[in-house]
N, C-alpha and C positions, 0 to 999 in steps of 0.2 A: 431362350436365354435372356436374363435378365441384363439392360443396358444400365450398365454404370455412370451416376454423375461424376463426373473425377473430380472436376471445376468447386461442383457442392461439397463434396466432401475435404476439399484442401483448405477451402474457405471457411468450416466449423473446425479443422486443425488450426488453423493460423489461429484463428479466434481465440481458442483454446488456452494455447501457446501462448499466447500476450504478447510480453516484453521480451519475452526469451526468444520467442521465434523458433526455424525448427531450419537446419540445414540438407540441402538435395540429396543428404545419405535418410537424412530420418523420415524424410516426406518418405522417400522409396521406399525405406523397411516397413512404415507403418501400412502402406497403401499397396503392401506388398506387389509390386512393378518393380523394374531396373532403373536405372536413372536418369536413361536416354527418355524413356517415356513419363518418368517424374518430370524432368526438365520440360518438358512439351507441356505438359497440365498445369506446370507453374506457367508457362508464357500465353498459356489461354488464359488462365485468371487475371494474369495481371494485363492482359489484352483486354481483358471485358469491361477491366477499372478503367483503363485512359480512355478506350473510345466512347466510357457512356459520362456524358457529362452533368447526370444527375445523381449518380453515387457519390456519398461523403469519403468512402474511404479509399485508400489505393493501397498496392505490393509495395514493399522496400525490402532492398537485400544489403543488411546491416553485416559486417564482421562474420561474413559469409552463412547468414541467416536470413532466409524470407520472413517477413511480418508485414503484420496491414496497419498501418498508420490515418491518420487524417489527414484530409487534402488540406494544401498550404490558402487553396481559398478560404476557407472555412476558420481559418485561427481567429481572425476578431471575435468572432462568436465562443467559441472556445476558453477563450480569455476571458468573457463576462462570465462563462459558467465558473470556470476557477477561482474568478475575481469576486461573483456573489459571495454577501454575505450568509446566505441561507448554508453556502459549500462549507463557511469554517467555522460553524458553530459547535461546541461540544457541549453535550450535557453535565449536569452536576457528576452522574457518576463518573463518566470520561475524565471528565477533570479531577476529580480525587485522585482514580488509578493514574493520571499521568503525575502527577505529582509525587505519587508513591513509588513509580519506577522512577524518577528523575532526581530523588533522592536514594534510594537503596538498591537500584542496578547494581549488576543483573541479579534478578529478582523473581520469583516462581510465581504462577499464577495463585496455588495453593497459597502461597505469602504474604499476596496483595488482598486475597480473599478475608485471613484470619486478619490483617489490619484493618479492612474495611467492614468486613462483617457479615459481609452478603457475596454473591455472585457476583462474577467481573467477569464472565465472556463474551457480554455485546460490547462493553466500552474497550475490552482488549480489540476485539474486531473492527469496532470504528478505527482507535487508534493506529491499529494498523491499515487500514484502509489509507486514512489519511497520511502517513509513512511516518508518523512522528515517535515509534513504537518500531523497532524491529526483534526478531529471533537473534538472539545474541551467545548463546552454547543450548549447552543440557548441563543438569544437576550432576553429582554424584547421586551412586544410588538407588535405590529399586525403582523403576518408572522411570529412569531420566529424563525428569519435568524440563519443560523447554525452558530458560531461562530471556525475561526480556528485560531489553537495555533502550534508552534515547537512540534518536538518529540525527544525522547530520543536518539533516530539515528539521527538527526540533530546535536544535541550536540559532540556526538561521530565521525560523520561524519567533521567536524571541530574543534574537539581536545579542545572545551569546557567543563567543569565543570560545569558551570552552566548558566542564559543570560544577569550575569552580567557582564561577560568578552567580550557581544561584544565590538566590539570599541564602543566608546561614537559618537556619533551624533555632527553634530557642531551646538552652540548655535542659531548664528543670521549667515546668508550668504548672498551676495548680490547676486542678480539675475543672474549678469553677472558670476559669479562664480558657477551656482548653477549646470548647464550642465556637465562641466569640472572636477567639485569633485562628480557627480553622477556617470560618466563613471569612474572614476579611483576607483570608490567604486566596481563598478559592476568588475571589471578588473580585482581588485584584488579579489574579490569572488571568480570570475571563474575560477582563478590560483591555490584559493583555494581546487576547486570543481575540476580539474585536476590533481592533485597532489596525 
């Protein structure tokens, strides 16, 4: 008979799971055991976090969910990785599509593409990565395209209150002009987005 890791396999759930975590009913249902013996695999894992004092990460039971977090020793470092500048850089495409939702929210990916002209699934993925970018409905419709909208850390990430204060848009522009006030848009973004 094959011996079960429970410990390995709870600690690629959690993993998993992320932010959401997974409560003592869903450990047991996926790990198919009862709960008395989920409860036991969870206090071995997280017995294996505090007594080894070379592991980064440990157990938390959040709003009655387990998830693995980062040890509170480790945040100064933490904080430099979030605080590098290499973490908040976007690329030109990123930054067009953020501009393009942040003006015509909620907005289809299919919509962001036919204004930009090209594919936009890596900067939608950065974007989201970054949180500045969420799923905000679906279309009406056949497909109900996911519709994306700003988020709260966008706002805050550019010292907004709300998306009335982006700059206004110009009315009518001529063509010849239109290159020229898109890259000084983008410009000033990114100085934004460095800063």
């Amino acid at each position: 008979m094959d011996i079960i890791n429970w410990t390995s396999i709870l600690e690629s759930l959690l993993f998993a799971a992320g932010d959401e975590g997974l409560s003592l009913k869903q450990i047991a249902e996926v790990l198919e055991v009862d709960e008395l013996l989920a409860n036991e695999i969870i206090e071995n894992l997280k017995q294996e976090y505090e007594s080894n004092e070379n592991r980064g990460i440990m157990m938390v039971q959040l709003a009655g969910t387990f998830q693995l977090a980062t040890k509170k020793d480790n945040a100064d470092y933490l904080k430099k990785l979030v605080d590098s500048p290499h973490t908040s850089t976007l690329s030109q495409a990123a930054l067009e599509t953020l501009a393009i939702i942040a003006y015509k929210q909620p907005i289809t990916r299919a919509e962001i593409e036919e204004i930009r002209g090209v594919k936009t699934e890596r900067p939608l993925n950065t974007l989201m990565a970054k949180a500045l970018i969420k799923e905000v409905g679906r279309a009406e419709g056949t497909g109900r395209a996911i519709l994306y909208g700003t988020t709260k850390e966008f706002l805050d990430y550019f010292g907004l209150k709300n998306l009335n204060e982006l700059p206004p848009l110009p009315e009518k522009v001529e063509d010849e002009f239109v290159q020229e006030e898109a890259d000084l848009f983008f410009e000033k973004f990114q100085e934004t987005l460095n800063s």
